[in-house]
C-alpha positions as CSV (number, residue, x, y, z in Angstrom):
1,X,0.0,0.0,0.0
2,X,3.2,2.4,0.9
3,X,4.2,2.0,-3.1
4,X,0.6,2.8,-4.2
5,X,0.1,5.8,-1.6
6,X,3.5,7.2,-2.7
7,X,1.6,7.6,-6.1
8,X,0.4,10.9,-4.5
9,X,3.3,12.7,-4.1
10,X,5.0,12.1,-7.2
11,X,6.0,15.3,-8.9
12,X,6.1,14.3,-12.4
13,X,4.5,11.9,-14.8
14,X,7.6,10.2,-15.3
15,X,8.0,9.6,-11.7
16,X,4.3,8.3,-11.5
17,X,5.1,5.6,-14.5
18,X,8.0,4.7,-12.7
19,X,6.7,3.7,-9.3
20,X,3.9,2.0,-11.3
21,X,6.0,-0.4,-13.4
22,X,8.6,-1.1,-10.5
23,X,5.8,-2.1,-8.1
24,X,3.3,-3.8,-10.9
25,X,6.4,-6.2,-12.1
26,X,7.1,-7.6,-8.8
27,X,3.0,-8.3,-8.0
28,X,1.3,-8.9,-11.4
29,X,2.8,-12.0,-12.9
30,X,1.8,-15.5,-11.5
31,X,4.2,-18.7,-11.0
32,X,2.7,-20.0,-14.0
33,X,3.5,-16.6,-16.2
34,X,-0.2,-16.0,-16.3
35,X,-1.0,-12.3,-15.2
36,X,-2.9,-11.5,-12.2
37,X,-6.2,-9.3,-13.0
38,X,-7.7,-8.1,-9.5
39,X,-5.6,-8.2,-6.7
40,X,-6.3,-7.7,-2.8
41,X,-4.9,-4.2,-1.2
42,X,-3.4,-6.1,2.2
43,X,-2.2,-3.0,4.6
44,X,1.3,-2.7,2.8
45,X,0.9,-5.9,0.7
46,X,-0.9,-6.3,-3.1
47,X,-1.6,-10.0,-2.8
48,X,-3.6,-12.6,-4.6
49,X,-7.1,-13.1,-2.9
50,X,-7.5,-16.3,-0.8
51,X,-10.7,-18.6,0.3
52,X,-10.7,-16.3,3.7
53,X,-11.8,-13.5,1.9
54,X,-14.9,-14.6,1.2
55,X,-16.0,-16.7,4.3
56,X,-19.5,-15.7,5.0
57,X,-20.0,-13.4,1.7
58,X,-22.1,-13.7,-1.7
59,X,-20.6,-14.5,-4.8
60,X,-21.7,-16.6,-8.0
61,X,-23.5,-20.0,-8.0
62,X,-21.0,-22.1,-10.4
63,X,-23.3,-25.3,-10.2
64,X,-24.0,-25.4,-13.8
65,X,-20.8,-24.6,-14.8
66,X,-19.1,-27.6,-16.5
67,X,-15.5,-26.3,-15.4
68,X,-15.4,-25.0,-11.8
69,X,-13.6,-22.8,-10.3
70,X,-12.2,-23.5,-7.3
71,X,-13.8,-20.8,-6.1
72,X,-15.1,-16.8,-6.2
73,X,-11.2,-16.3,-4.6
74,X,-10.3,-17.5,-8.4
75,X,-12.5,-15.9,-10.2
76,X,-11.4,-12.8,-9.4
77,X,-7.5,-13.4,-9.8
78,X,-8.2,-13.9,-13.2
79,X,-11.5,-12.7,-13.9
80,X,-9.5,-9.5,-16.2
81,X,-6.1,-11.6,-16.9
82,X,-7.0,-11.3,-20.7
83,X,-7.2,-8.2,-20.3
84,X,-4.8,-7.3,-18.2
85,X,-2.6,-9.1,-20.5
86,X,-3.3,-7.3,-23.6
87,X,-3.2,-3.3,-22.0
88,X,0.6,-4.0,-20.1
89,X,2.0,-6.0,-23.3
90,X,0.7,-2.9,-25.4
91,X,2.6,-0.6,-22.8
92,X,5.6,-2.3,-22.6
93,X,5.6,-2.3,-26.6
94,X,4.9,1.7,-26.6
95,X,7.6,1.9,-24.2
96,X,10.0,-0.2,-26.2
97,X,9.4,2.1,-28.8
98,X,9.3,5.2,-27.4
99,X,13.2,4.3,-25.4
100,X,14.9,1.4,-26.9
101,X,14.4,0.2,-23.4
102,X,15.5,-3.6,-23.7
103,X,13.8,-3.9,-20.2
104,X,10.8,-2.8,-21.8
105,X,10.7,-5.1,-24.4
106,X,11.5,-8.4,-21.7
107,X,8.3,-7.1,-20.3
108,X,6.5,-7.2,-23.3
109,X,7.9,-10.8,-23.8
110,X,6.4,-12.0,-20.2
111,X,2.9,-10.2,-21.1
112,X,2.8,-12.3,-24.3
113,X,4.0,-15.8,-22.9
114,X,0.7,-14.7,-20.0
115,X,-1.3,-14.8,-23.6
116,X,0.1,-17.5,-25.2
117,X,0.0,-19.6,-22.0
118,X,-4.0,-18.7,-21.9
119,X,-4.2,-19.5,-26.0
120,X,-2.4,-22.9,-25.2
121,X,-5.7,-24.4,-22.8
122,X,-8.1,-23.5,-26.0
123,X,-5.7,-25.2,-28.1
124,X,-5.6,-28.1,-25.6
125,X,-9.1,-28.6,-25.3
126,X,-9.2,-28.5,-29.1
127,X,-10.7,-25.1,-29.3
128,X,-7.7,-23.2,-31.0
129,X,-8.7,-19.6,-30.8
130,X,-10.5,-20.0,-27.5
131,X,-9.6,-17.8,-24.9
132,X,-11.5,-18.4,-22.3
133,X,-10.3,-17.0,-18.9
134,X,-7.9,-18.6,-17.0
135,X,-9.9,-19.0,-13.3
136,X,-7.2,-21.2,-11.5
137,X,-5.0,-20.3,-14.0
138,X,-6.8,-23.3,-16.2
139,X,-9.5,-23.7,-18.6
140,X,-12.7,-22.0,-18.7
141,X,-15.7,-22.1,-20.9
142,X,-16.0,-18.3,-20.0
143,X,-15.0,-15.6,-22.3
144,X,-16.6,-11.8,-23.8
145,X,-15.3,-10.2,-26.6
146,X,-13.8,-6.9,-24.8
147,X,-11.4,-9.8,-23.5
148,X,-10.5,-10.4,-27.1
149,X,-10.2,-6.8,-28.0
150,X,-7.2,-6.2,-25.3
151,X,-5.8,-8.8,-26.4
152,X,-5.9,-8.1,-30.0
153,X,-4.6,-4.6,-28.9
154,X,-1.6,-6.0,-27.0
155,X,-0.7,-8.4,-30.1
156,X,-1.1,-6.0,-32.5
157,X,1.1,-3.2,-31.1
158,X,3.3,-5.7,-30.0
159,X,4.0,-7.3,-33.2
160,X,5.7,-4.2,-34.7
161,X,8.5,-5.0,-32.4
162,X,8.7,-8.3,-31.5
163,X,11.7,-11.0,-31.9
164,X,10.4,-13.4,-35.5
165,X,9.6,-16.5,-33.5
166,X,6.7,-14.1,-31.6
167,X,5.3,-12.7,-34.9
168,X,4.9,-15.8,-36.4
169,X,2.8,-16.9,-32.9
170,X,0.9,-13.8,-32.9
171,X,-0.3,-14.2,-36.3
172,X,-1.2,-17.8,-35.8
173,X,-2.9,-16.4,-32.7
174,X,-5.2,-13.7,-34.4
175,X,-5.7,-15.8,-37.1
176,X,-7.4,-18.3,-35.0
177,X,-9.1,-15.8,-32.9
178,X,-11.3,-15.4,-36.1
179,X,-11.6,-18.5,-37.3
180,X,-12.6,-19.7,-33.8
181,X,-15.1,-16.9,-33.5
182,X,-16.3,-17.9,-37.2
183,X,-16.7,-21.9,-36.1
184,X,-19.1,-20.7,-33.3
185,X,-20.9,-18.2,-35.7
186,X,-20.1,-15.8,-32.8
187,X,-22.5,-17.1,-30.0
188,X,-21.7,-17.6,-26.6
189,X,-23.2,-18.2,-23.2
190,X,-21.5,-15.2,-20.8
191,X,-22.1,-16.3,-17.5
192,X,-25.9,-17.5,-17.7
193,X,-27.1,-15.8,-20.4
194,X,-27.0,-16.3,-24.4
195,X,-25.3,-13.9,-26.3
196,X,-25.6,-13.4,-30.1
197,X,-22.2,-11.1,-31.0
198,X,-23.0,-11.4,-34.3
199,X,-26.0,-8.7,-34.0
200,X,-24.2,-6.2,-32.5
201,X,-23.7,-3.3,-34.1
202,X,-21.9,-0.9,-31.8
203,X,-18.7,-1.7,-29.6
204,X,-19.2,-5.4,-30.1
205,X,-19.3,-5.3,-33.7
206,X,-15.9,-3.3,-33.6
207,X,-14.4,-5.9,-32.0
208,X,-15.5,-8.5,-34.6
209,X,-14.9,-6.2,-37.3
210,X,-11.1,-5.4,-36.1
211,X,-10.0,-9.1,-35.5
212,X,-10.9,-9.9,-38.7
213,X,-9.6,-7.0,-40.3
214,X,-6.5,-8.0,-38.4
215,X,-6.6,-11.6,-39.3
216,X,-7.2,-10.4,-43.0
217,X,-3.7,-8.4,-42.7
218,X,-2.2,-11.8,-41.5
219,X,-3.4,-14.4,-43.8
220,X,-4.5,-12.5,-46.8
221,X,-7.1,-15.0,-46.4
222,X,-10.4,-14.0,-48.5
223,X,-13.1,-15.5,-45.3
224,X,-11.6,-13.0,-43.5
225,X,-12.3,-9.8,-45.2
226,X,-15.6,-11.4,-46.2
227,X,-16.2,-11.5,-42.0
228,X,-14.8,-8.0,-41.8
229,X,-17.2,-6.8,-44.9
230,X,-19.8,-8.2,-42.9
231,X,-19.2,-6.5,-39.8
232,X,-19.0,-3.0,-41.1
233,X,-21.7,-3.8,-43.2
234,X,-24.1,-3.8,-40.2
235,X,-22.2,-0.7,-38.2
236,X,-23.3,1.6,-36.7
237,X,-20.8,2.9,-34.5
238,X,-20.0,5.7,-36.3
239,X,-23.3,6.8,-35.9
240,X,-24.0,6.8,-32.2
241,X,-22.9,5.0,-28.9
242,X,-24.7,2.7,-26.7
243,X,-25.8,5.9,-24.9
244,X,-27.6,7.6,-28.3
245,X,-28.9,4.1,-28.9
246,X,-30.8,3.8,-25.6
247,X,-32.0,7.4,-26.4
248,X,-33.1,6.9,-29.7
249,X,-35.0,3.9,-29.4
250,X,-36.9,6.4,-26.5
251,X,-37.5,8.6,-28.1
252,X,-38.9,6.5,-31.3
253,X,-41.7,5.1,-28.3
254,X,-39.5,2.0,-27.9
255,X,-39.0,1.0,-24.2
256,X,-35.2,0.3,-22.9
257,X,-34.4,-2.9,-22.0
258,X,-35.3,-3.5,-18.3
259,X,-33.0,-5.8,-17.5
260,X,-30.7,-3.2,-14.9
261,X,-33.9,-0.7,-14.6
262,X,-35.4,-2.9,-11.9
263,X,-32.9,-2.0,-9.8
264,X,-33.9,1.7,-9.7
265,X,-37.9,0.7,-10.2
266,X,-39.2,3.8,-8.6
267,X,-36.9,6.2,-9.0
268,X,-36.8,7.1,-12.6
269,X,-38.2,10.0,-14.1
270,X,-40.1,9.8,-17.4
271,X,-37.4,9.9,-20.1
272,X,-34.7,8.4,-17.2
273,X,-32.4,5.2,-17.9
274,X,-30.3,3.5,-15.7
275,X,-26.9,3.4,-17.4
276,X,-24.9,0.1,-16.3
277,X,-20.9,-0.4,-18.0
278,X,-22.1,1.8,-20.7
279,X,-20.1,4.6,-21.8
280,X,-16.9,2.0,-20.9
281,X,-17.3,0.9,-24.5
282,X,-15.4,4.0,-25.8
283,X,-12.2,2.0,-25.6
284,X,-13.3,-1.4,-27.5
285,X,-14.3,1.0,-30.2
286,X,-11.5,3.6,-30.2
287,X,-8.2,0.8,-30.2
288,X,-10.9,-1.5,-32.4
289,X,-11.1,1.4,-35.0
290,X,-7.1,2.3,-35.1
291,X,-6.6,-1.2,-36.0
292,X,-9.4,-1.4,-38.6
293,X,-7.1,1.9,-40.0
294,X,-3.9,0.6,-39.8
295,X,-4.7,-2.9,-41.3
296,X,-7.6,-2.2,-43.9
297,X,-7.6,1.9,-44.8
298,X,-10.1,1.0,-47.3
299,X,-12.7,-0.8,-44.9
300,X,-12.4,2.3,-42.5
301,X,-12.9,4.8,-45.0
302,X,-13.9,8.2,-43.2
303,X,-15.3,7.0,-40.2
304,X,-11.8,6.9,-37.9
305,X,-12.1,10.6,-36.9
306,X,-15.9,10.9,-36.1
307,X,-15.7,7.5,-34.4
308,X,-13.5,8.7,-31.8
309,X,-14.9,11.8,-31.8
310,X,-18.4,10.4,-30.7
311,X,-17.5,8.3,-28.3
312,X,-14.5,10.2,-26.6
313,X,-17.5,12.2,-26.2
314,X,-19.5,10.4,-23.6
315,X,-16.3,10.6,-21.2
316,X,-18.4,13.0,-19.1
317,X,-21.2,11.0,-18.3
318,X,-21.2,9.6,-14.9
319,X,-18.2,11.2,-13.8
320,X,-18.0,14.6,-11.3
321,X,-15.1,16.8,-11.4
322,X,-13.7,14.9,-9.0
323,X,-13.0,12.2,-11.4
324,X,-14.3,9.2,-9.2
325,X,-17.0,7.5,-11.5
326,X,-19.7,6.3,-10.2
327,X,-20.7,2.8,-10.7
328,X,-24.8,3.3,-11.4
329,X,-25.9,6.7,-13.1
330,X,-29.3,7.9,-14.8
331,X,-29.4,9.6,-17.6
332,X,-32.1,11.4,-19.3
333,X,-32.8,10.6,-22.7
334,X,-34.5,14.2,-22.9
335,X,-32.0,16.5,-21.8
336,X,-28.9,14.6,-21.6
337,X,-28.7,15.4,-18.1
338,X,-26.9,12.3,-15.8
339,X,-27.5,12.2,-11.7
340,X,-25.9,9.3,-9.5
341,X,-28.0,6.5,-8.6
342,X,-29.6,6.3,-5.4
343,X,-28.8,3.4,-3.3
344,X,-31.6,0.7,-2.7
345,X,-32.4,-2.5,-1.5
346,X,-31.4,-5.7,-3.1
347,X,-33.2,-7.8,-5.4
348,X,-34.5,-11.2,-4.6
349,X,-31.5,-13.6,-5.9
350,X,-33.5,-15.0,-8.6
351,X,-33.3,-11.1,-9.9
352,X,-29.6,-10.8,-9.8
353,X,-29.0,-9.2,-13.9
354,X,-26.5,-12.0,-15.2
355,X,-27.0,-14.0,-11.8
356,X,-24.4,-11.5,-10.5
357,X,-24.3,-10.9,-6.5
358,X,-23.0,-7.1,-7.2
359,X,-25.7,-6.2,-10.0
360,X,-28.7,-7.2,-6.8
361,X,-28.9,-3.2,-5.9
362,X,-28.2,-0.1,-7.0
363,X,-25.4,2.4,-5.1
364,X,-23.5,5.3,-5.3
365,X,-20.1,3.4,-4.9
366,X,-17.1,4.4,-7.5
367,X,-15.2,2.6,-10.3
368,X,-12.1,3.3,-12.1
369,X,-12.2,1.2,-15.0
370,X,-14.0,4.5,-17.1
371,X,-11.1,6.7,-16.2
372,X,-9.2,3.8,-17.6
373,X,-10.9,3.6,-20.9
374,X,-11.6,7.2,-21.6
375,X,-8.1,7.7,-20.3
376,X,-6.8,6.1,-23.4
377,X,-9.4,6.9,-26.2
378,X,-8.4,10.1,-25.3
379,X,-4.7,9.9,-25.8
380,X,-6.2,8.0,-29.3
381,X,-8.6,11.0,-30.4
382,X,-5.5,13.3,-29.9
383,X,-3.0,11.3,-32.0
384,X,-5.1,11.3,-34.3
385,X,-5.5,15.1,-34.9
386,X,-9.7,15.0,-34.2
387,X,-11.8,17.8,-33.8
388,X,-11.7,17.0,-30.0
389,X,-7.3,16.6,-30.1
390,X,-6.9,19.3,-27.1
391,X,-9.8,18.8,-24.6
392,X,-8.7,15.3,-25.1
393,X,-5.2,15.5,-24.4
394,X,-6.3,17.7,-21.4
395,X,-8.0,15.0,-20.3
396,X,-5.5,12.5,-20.4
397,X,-2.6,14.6,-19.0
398,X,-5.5,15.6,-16.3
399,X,-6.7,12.1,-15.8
400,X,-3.0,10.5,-15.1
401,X,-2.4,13.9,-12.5
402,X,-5.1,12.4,-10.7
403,X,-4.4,8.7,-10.5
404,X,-3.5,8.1,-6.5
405,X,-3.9,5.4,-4.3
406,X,-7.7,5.7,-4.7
407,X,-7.6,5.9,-8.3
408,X,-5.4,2.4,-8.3
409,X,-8.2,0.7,-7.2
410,X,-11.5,-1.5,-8.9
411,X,-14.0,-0.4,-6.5
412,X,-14.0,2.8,-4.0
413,X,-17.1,3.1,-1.3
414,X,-17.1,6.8,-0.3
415,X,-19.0,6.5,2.7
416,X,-18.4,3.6,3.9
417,X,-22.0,2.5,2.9
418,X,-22.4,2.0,-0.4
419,X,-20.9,-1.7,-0.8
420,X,-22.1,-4.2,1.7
421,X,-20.8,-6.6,4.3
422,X,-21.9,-9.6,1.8
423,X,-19.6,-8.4,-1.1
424,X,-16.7,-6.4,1.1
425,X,-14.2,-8.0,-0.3
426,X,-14.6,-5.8,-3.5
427,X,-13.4,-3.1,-1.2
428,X,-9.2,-2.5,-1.2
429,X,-8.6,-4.2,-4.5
430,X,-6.1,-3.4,-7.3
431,X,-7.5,-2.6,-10.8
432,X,-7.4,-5.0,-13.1
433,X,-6.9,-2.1,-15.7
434,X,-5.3,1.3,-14.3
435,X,-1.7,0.4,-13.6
436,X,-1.4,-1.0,-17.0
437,X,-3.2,1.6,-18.8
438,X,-2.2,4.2,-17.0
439,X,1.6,3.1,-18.9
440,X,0.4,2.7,-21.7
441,X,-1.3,6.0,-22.5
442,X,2.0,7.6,-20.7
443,X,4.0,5.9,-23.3
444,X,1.8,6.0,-26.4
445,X,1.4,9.9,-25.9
446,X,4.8,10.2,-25.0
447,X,5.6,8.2,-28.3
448,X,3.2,10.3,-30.1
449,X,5.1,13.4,-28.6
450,X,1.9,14.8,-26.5
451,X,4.3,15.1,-23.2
């Protein structure tokens, strides 16, 4: 907690990335050389989460799982280690570019064995492709796209420097990521519930779109850009965000799903939504797009710049100037206005959204992971030269000014009374996300010559 609290007092940027990688190399990386995701805050330690944690508290009911986990202690070790993965191999690549910095590129080579290592059990269990994630630091049969995306991210950017024998992997890797997705007509069960990628048509269609446009790069395979045509085909990301969709269909007469509204029944206002995870998606589609550009100019066309324009744009939503997002916010389709959530009792368990112990009742506690997203769209939108290239650099260099032992962490209950006793152990726990992004937006920009 010392290395974490000292976060506060650094004096420069540099200093900040510094104490970051020093203390996330010595804590993030498994015996196995699978990455960590969430990691229990311990007084002065950063430690993997244990059975103890969770004596006496709620978490998932795995009985119809066909693989396990151990238990919840597992799931949350590696509920993000995809991701987390695919954002700290994409650092260490920026990084490598941005210094020469052989340690930067040794780094890079751990982050991709934690991938490859994760590829390996698909490949095992005759899935090549799958990557499902690694509770136990074993198989799963449980995967979501945005999991794909970060690690798509991490290969891609990684591949411009990588050693041969690694490029040759990471091809074989993307190129089965699509023809896995492809095999399964890109359905899925996530969690309990069936999920149909293949009719999405905002962030989840990016991340379709851009592993296919990536695998296309690869293989020069025709199925490939036929998937890609097909994603883009039904887009409509450049159009509007998950936000604008929820108000649209509003304000066509069409009512919004209900699914995460129950949680709030009561206390919304006509025109009012309950937003859940859903300006996060800025991310998926800003690193989905500058891949789509890089690999397949054509397929992108004119749509890079408004695409990150639009959805840099939500960054606001759901966060105070304090830059401590909350979790649940209401927006109003109307006006555009957003106000915090109030808390309220829990559902009934056989309520539980997605059969999850957290989604049972609505609060006012924080997240980071949206300062984590928009934190690097941002540094994306001003590469880029957008419309939006100085607010968004402001935002960034604000952003990583304020990232401090709070800001370090998954979950932050301001009060004291906003998560309770039955899921405390979400309280104290490292990001899955922020250290690793937090270096690689500091490297990309500094790379890009922002700062």
């Amino acid at each position: 907690m010392k290395e974490l609290q000292a976060l506060k007092h650094a004096a420069t940027l540099e200093e900040k990335a510094a104490m970051i990688q020093q203390f996330y190399e010595r804590v993030i990386f498994h015996e196995s050389g699978i990455m960590y995701s969430l990691m229990k805050i311990d007084g002065d330690r950063i430690r993997p989460f244990t059975p103890e944690d969770f004596a006496g508290r709620d978490t998932f009911d795995y009985s119809q799982w066909r693989i396990k986990p151990e238990g919840h202690w597992t799931m949350l070790d590696n509920e993000n280690s995809i991701t987390t993965s695919g954002i700290y191999l994409a650092s260490q690549a920026y990084r490598y570019e941005a210094t020469g910095d052989a340690a930067a590129l040794e780094q890079a080579g751990k982050a991709f064995r934690s991938l490859e290592l994760i590829y390996a059990f698909g490949v095992q269990d005759g899935r090549p492709g799958w990557m499902g994630k690694p509770y136990g630091f074993r198989l799963s049969d449980q995967t979501s796209g945005d999991q794909y995306l970060d690690a798509l991210w991490g290969l891609f950017a990684y591949h411009r420097v990588a050693p041969e024998p690694h490029k040759r992997k990471i091809e074989q890797m993307v190129i089965g990521f699509a023809d896995y997705w492809r095999s399964i007509d890109y359905k899925i069960v996530y969690i309990t519930t069936f999920w149909d990628n293949k009719l999405e048509q905002h962030a989840y269609n990016m991340i379709f779109l851009a592993i296919n446009s990536a695998a296309y790069a690869f293989s020069h395979d025709p199925v490939h850009l036929r998937e890609a045509e097909f994603f883009i085909g039904r887009a409509l990301w450049h159009e509007e965000t998950n936000v604008d969709k929820w108000r649209n269909k509003h304000l066509a007469g069409n009512d919004a799903d209900g699914k995460f509204n129950r949680l709030v029944a009561g206390h919304l206002q006509p025109g009012e939504h309950l937003c859940w995870e859903s300006t996060i998606h800025s991310k998926f589609v800003a690193v989905g797009a500058e891949i789509v550009y890089l690999t397949n100019r054509e397929l992108m066309g004119d749509k890079l710049e408004p695409t990150l324009v639009k959805w840099w744009s939500t960054w606001s939503l759901g966060i105070d100037d304090d830059l401590l997002p909350y979790y649940y916010f209401i927006v109003n389709a109307l006006t555009g206005e957003w106000r915090p959530a109030p808390r309220t009792p829990r559902l009934p368990r056989d309520q539980w959204p997605l059969g999850h112990p957290f989604i049972s009742y609505a609060s006012q506690s924080r997240w980071m992971e949206p300062l984590c997203r928009f934190l690097f769209t941002s540094v994306l939108a001003a590469s880029y030269g957008t419309s939006v290239k100085d607010e968004a650099q402001a935002l960034a260099l604000r952003i990583m000014d304020s990232v401090d032992d709070v800001r370090m962490r998954w979950q932050y209950d301001p009060d004291g009374n906003q998560i309770i006793r039955e899921l405390d152990y979400m309280n104290n726990v490292l990001s899955s996300e922020m250290p690793a992004t937090f270096l690689a937006t500091f490297w990309r920009g500094r790379l890009e010559r922002l700062w």
